[in-house]
C-alpha atoms as an extended CHARMM CRD file, in Angstrom:
* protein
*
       253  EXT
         1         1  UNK       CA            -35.7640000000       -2.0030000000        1.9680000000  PROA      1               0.0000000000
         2         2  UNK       CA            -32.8010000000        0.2580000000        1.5510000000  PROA      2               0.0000000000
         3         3  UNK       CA            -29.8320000000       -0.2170000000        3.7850000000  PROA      3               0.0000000000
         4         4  UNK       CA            -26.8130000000        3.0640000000        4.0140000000  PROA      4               0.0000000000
         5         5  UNK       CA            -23.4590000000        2.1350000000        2.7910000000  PROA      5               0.0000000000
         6         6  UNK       CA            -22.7170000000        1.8910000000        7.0750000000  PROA      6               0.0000000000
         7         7  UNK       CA            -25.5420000000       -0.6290000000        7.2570000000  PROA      7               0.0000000000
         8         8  UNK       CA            -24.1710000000       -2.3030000000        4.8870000000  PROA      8               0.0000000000
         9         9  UNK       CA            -20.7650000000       -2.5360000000        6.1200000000  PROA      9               0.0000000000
        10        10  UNK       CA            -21.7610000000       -3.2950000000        9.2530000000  PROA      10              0.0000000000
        11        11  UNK       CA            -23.3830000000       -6.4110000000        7.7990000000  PROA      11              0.0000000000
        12        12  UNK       CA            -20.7260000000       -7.7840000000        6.2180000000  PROA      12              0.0000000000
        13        13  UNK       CA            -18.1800000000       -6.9020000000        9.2020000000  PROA      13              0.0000000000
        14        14  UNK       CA            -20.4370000000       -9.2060000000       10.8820000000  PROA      14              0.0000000000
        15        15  UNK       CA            -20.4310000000      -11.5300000000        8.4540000000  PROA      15              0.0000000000
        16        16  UNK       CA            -16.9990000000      -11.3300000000        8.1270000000  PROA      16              0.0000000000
        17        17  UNK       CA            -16.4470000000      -11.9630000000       11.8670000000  PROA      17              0.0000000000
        18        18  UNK       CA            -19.0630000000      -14.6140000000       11.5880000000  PROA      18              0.0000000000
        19        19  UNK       CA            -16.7740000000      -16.6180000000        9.1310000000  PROA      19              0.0000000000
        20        20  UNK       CA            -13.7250000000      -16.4880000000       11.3010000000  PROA      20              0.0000000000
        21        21  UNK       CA            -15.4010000000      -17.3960000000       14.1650000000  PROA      21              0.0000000000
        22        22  UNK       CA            -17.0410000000      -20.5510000000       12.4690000000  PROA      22              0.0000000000
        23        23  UNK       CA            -13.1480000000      -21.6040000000       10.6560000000  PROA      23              0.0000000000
        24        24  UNK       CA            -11.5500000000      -21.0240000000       14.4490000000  PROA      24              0.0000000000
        25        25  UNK       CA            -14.1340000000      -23.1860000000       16.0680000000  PROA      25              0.0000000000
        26        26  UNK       CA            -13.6680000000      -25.5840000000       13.0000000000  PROA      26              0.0000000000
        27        27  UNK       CA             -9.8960000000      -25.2510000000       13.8190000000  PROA      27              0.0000000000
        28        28  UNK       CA            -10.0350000000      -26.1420000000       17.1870000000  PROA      28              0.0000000000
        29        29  UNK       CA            -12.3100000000      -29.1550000000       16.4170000000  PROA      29              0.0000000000
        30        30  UNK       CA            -10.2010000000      -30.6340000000       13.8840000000  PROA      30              0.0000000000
        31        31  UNK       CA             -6.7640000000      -30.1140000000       15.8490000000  PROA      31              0.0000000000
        32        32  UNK       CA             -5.6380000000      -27.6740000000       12.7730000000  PROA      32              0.0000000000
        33        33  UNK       CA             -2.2570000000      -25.3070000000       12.7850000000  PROA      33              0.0000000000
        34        34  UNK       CA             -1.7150000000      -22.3230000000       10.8980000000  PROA      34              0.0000000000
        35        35  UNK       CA              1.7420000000      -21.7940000000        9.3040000000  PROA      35              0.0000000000
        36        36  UNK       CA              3.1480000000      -18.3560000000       10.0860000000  PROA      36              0.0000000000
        37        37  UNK       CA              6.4110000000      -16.9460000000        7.6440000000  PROA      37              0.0000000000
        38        38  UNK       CA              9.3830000000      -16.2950000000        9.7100000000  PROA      38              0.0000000000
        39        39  UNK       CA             11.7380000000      -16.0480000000        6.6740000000  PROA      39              0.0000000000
        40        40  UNK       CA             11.4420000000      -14.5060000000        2.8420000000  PROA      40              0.0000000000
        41        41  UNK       CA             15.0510000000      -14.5100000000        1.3220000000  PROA      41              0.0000000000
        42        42  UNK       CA             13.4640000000      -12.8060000000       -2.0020000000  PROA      42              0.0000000000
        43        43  UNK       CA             12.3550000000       -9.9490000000       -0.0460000000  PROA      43              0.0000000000
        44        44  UNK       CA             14.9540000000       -7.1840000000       -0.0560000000  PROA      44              0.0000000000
        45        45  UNK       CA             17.7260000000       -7.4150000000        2.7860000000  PROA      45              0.0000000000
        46        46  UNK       CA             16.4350000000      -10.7330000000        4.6650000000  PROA      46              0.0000000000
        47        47  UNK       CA             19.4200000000      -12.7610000000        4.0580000000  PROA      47              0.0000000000
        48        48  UNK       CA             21.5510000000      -10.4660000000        5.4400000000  PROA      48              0.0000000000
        49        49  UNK       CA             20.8020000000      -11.8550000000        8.8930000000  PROA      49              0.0000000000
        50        50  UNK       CA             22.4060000000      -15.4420000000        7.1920000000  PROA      50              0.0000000000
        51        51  UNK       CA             25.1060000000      -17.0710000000        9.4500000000  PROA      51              0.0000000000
        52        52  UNK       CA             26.8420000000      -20.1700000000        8.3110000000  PROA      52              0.0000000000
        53        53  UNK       CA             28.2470000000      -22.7040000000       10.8150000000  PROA      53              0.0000000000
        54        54  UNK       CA             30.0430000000      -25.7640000000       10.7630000000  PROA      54              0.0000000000
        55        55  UNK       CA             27.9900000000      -29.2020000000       11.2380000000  PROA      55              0.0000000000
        56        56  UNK       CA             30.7760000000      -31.7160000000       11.0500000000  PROA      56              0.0000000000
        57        57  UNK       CA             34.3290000000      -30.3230000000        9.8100000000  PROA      57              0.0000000000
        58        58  UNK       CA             36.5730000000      -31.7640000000        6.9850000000  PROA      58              0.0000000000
        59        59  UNK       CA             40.0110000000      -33.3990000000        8.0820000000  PROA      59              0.0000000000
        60        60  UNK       CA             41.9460000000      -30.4530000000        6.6740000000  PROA      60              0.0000000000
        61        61  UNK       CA             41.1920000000      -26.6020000000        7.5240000000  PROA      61              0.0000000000
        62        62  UNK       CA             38.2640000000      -26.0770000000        4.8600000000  PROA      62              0.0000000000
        63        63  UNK       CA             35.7930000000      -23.2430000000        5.0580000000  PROA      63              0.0000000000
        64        64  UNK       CA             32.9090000000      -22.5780000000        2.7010000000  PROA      64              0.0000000000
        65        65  UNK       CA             32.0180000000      -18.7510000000        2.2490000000  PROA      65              0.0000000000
        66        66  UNK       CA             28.2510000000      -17.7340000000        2.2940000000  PROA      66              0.0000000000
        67        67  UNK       CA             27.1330000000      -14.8380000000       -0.4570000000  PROA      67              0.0000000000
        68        68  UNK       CA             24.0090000000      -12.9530000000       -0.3940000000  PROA      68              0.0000000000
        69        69  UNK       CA             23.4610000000      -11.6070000000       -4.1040000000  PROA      69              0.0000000000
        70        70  UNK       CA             19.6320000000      -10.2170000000       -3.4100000000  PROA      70              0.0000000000
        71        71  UNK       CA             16.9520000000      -13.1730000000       -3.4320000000  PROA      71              0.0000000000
        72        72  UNK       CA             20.5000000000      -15.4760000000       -4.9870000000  PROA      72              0.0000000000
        73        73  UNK       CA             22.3740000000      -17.1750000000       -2.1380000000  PROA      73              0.0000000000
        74        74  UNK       CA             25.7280000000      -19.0020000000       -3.0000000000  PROA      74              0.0000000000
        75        75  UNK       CA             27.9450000000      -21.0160000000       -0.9440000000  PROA      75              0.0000000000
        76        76  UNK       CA             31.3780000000      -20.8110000000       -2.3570000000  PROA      76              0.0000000000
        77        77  UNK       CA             34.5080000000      -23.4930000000       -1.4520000000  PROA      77              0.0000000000
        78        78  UNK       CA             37.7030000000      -21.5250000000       -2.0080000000  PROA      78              0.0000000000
        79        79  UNK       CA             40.3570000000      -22.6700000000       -4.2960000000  PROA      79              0.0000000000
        80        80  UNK       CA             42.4660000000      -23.2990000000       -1.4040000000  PROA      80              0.0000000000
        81        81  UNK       CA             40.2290000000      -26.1780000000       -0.1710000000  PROA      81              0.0000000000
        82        82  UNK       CA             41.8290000000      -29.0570000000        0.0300000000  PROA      82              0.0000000000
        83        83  UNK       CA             38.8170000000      -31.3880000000        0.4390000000  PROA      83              0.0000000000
        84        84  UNK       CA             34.9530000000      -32.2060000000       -0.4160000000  PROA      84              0.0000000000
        85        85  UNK       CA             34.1970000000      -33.1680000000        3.4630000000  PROA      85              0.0000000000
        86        86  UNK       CA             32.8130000000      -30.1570000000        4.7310000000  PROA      86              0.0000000000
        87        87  UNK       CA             29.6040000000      -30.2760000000        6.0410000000  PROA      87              0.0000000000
        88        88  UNK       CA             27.9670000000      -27.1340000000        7.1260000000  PROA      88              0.0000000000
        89        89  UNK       CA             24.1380000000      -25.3520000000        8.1190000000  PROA      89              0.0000000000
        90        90  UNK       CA             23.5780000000      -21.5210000000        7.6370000000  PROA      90              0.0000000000
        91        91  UNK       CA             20.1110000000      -20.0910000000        8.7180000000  PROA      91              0.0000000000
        92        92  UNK       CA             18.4340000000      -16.2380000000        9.6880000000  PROA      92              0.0000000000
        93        93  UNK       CA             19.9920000000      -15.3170000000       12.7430000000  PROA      93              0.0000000000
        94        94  UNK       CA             17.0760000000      -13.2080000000       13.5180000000  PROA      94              0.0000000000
        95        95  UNK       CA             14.4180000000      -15.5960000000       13.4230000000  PROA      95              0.0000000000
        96        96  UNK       CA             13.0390000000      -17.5780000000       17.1850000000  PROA      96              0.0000000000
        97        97  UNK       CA             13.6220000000      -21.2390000000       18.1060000000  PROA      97              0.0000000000
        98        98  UNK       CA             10.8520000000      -23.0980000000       17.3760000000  PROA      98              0.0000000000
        99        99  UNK       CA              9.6070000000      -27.0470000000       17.9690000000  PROA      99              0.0000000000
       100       100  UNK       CA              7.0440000000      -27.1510000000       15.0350000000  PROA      100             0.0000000000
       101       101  UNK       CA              8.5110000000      -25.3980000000       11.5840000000  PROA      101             0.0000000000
       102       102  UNK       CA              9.2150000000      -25.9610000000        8.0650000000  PROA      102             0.0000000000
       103       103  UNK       CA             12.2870000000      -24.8740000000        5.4040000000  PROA      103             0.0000000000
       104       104  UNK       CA             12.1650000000      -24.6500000000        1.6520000000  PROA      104             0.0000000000
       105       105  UNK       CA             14.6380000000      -23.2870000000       -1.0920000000  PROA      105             0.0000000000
       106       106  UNK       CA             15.2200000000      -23.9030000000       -4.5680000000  PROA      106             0.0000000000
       107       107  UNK       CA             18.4100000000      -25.3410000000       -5.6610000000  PROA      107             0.0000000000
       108       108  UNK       CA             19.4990000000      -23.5040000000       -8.5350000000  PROA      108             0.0000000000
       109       109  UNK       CA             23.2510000000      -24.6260000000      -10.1530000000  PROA      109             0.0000000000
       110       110  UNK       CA             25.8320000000      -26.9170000000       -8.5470000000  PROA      110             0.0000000000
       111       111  UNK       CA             29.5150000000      -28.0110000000       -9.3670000000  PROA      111             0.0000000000
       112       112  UNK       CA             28.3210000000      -31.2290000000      -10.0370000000  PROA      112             0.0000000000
       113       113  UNK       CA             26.1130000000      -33.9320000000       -8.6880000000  PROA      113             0.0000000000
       114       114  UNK       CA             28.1490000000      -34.4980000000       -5.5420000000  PROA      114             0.0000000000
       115       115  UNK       CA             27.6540000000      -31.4940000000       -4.3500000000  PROA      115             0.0000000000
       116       116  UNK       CA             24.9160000000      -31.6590000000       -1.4010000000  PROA      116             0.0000000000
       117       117  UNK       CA             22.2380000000      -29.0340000000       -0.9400000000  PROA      117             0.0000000000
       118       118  UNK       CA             19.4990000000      -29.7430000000        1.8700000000  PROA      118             0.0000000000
       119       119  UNK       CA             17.3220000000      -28.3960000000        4.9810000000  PROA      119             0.0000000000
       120       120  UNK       CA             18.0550000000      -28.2420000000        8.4920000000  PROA      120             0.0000000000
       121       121  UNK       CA             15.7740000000      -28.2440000000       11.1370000000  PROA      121             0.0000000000
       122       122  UNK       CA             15.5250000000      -27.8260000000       15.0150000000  PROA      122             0.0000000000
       123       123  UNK       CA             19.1870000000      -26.5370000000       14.5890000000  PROA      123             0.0000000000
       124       124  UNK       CA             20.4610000000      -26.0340000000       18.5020000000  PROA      124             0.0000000000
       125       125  UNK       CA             23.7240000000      -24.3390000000       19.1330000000  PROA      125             0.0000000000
       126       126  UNK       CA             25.6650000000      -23.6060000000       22.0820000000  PROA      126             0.0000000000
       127       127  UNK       CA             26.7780000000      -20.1780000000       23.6540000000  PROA      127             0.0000000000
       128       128  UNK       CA             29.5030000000      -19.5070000000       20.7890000000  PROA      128             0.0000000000
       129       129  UNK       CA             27.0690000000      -20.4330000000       18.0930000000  PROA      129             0.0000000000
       130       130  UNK       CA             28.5470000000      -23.8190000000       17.3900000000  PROA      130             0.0000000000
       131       131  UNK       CA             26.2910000000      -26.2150000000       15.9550000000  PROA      131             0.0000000000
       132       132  UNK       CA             25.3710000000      -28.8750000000       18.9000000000  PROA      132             0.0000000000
       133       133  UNK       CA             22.5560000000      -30.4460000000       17.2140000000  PROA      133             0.0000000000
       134       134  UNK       CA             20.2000000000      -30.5420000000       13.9240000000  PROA      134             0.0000000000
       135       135  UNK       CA             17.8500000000      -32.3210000000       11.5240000000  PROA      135             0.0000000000
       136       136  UNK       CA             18.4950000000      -32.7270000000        7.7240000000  PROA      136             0.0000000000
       137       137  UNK       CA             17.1650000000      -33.7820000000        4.7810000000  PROA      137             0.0000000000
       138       138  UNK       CA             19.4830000000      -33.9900000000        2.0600000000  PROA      138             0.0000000000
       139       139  UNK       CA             20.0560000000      -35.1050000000       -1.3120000000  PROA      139             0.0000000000
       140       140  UNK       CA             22.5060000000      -38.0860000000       -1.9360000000  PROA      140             0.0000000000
       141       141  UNK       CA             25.7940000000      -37.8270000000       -3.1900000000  PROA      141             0.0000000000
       142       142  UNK       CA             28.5330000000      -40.0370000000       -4.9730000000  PROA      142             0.0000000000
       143       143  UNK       CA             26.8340000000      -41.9680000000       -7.3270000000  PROA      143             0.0000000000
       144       144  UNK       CA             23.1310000000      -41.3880000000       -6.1850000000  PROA      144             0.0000000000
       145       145  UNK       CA             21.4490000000      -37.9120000000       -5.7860000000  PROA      145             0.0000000000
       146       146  UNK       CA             17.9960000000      -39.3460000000       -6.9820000000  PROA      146             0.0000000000
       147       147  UNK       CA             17.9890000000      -40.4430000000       -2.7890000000  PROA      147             0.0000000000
       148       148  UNK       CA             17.4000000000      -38.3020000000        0.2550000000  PROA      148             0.0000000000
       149       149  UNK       CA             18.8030000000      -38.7180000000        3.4840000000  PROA      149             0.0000000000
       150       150  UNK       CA             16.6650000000      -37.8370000000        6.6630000000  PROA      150             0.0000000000
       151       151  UNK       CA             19.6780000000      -37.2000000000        9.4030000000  PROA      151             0.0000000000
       152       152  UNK       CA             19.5910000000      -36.5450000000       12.7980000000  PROA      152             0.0000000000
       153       153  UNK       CA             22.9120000000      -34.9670000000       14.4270000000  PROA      153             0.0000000000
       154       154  UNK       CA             24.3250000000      -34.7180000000       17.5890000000  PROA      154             0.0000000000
       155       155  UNK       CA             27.5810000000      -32.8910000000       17.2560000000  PROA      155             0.0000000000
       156       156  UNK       CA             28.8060000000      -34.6470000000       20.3470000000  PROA      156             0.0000000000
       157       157  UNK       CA             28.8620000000      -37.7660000000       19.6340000000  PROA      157             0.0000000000
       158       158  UNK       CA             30.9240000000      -40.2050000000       16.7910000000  PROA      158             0.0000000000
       159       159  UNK       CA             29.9120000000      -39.9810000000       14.5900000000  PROA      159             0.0000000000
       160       160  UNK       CA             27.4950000000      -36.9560000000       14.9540000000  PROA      160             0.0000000000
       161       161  UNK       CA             25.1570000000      -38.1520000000       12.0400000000  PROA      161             0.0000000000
       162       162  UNK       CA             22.6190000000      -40.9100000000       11.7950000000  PROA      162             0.0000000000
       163       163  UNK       CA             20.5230000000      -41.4310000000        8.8780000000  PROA      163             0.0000000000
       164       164  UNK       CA             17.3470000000      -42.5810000000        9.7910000000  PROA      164             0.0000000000
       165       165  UNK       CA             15.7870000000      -43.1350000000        6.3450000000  PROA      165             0.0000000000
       166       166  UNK       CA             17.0560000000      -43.1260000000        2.6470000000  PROA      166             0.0000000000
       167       167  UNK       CA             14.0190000000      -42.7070000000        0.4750000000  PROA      167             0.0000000000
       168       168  UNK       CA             14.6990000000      -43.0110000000       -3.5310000000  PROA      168             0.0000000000
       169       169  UNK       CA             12.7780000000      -40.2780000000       -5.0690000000  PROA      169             0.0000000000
       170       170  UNK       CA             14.1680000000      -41.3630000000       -8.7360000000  PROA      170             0.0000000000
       171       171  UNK       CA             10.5180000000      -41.2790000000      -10.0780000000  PROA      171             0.0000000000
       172       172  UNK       CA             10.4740000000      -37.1680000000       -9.5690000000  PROA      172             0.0000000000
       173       173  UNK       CA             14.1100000000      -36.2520000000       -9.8040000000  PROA      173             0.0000000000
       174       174  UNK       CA             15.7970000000      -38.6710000000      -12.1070000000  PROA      174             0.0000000000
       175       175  UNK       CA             17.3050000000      -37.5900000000      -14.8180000000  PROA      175             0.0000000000
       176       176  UNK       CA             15.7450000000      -34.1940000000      -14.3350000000  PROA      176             0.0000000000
       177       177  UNK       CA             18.0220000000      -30.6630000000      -14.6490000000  PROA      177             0.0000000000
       178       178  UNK       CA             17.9180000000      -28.0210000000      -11.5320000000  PROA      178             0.0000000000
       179       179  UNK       CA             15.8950000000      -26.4300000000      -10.6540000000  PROA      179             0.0000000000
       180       180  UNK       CA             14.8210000000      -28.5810000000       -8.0480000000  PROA      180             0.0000000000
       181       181  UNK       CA             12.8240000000      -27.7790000000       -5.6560000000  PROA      181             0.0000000000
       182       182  UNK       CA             12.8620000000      -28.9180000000       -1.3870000000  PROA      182             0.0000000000
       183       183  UNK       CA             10.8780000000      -28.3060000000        1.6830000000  PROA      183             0.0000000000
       184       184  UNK       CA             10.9030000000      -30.3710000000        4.6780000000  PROA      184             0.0000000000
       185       185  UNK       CA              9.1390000000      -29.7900000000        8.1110000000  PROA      185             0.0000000000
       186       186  UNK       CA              8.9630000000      -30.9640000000       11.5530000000  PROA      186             0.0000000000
       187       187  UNK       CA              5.6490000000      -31.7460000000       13.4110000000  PROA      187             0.0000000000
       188       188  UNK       CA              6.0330000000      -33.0620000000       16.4170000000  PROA      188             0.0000000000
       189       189  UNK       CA              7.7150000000      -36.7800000000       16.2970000000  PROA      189             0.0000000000
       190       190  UNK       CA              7.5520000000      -36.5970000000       12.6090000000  PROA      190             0.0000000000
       191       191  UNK       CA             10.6010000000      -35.5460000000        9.7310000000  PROA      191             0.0000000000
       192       192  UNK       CA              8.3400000000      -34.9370000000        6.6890000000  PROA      192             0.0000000000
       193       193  UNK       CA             10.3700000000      -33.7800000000        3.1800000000  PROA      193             0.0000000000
       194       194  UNK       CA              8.6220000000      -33.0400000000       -0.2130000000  PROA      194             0.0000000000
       195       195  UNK       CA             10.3540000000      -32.7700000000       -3.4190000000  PROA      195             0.0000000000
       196       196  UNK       CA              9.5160000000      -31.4850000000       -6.8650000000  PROA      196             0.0000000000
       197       197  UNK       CA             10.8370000000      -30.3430000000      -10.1080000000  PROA      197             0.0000000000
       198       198  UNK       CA              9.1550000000      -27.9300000000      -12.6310000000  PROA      198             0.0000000000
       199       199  UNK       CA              8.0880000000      -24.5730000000      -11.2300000000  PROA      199             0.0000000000
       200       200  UNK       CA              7.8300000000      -23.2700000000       -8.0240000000  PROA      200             0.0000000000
       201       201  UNK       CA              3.9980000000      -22.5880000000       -8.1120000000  PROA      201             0.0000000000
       202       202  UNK       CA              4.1180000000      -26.8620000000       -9.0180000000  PROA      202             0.0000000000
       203       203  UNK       CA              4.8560000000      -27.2550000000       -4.8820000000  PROA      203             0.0000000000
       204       204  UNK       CA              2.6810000000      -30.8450000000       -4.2510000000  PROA      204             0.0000000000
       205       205  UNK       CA              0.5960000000      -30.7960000000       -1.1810000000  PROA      205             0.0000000000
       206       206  UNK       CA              2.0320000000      -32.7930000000        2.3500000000  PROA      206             0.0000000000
       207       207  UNK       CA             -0.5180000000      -35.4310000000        1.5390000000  PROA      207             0.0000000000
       208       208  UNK       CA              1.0980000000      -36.3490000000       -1.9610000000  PROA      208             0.0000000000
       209       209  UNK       CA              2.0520000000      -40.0740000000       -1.6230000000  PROA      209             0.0000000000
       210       210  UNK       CA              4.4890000000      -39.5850000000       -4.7200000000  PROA      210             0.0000000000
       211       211  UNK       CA              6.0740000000      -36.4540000000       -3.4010000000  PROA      211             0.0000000000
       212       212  UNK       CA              6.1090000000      -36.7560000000        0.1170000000  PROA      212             0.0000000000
       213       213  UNK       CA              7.6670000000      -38.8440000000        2.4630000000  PROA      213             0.0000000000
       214       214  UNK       CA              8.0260000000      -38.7750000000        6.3480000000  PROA      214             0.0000000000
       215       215  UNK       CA             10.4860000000      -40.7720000000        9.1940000000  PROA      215             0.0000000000
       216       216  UNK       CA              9.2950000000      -41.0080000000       12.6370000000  PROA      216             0.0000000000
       217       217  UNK       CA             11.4810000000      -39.3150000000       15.5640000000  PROA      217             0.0000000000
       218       218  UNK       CA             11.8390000000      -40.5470000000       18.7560000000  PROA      218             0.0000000000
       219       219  UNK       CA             11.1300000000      -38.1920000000       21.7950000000  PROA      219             0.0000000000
       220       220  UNK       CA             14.9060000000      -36.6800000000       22.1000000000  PROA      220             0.0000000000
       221       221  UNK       CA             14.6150000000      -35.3580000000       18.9740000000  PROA      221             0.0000000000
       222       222  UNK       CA             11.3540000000      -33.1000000000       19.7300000000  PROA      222             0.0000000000
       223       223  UNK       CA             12.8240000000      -29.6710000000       20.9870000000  PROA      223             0.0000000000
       224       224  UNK       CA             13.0840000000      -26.1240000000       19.8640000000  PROA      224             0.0000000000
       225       225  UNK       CA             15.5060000000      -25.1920000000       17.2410000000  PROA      225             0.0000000000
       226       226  UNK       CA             16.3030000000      -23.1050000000       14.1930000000  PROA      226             0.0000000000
       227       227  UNK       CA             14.9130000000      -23.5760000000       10.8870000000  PROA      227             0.0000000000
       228       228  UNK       CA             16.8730000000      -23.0060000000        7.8420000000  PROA      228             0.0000000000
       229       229  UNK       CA             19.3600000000      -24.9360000000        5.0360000000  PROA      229             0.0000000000
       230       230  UNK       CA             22.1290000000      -27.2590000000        4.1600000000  PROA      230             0.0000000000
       231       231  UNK       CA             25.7430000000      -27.2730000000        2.2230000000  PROA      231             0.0000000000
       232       232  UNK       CA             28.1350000000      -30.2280000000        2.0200000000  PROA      232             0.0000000000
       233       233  UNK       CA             30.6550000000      -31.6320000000       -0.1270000000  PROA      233             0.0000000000
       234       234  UNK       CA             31.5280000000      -29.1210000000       -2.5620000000  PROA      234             0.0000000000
       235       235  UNK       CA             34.9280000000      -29.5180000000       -4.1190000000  PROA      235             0.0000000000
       236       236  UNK       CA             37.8180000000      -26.7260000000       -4.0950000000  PROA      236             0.0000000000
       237       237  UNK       CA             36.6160000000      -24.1190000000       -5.8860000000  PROA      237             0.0000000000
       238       238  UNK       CA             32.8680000000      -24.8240000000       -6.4380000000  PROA      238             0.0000000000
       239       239  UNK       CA             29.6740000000      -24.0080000000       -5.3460000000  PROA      239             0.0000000000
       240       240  UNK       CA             26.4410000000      -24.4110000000       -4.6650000000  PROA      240             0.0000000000
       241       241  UNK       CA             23.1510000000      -21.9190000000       -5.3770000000  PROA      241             0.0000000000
       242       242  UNK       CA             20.1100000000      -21.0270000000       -3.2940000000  PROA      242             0.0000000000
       243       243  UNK       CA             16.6760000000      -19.2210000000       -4.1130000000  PROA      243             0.0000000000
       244       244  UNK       CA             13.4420000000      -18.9800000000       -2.5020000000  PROA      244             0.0000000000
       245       245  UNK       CA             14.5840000000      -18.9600000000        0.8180000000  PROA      245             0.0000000000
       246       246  UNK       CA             12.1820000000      -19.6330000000        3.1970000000  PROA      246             0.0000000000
       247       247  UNK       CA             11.0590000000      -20.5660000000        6.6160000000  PROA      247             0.0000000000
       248       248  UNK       CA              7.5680000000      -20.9880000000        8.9650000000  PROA      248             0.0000000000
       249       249  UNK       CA              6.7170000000      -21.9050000000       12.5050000000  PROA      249             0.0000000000
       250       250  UNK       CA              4.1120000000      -23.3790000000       12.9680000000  PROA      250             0.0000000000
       251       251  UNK       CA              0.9950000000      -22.3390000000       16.1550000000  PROA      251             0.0000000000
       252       252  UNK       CA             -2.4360000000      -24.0900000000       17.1030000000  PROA      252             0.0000000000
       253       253  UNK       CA             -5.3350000000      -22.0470000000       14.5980000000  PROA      253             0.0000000000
């Protein structure tokens, strides 16, 4: 039997529509999310909607300066800094407040091993765009970046940051030259954080017991926020460098 090329599109159209209905229904079953972008720093022009804030300030006067070069992000200490306190969050202006999402980047270069790169999650500010609340996951500094750090912050309170689980990740990053690479997500109650070295397309799944590791949150710490990165520590004069900028909410399939 001969079928016309609109037969035959109409056949696999339904088809098509077949499949999707079968993986929603398979979705719903199996309690599923899909992952939408909200942020691509390597496409042309995204980070231009960056803002950097201040999460907890040095003693002194200290400012870091934020450069987009492209898909290359650098936060730069000036020379006049008189301290390596500073702790600070930048993120896409641009992008909604969400409960459910998840940040990567690739560190590229740093000053030196103290310097702390990271990502921030369900990042709340108030009216003036101060920093009221956030959660990080960070690389160790002085004397121990093979850990992580999974913060919580509260801007408001001293001191504003409690870690609520060091993890040693020595077995993937010790000993091993940038680039590394970082993503960590909130789901609900949970902080998860994966970390990797290699190549980007090397990114382990969020079931990868040697990658992957997760703190549970308790229910103050399960609201809306912005998704995007962390700086710390850098010394007068140094810096630290960003690629692969990236961000996703998350919504029921």
């Amino acid at each position: 039997m001969r079928t016309t090329t609109a037969e035959h599109g109409m056949r696999r159209r339904s088809r098509g529509l077949m499949v999707l209905a079968i993986a929603a229904v398979a979705a719903l079953l199996t309690g599923c999310e899909v992952w939408d972008p909200m942020h691509d720093g390597n496409v042309p022009g995204e980070n231009e909607s960056l803002i950097l804030r201040t999460l907890t300030p040095d003693l002194t006067p200290d400012d870091y300066v934020l450069n987009d070069h492209g898909a290359l992000v650098v936060v730069d200490a000036p020379a006049s800094n008189q301290r390596r306190s500073l702790r600070t969050l930048f993120w896409p202006d641009d992008t909604p407040a969400v409960r459910d999402a998840e940040s990567c980047a690739t560190w590229l270069e740093q000053t030196d091993d103290d310097v702390q790169q990271g990502a921030a999650l369900r990042i709340e500010t108030d009216a003036s765009g101060n920093v009221i609340r956030a959660l990080t996951v960070t690389k160790n500094v002085f004397g121990s970046s093979n850990a992580f750090n999974l913060h919580n912050w509260d801007t408001r309170r001293s001191p504003a940051g409690v870690n609520m689980l060091q993890v040693d990740m020595a077995h993937i990053v010790g000993g091993q030259p940038f680039p590394w690479f970082l993503c960590a997500r909130v789901v609900g109650a949970s902080l998860q954080m994966k970390v990797w070295v290699g190549s980007l397309r090397d990114k382990p799944a969020w079931n990868d017991p040697d990658h992957v590791r997760d703190v549970a949150l308790d229910p103050e710490w399960v609201y809306e926020g912005k998704a995007g990165w962390y700086a710390g520590h850098l010394p007068p004069g140094g810096s630290a460098s960003f690629t692969d900028l990236k961000t996703w909410r998350s919504r029921p399939a």
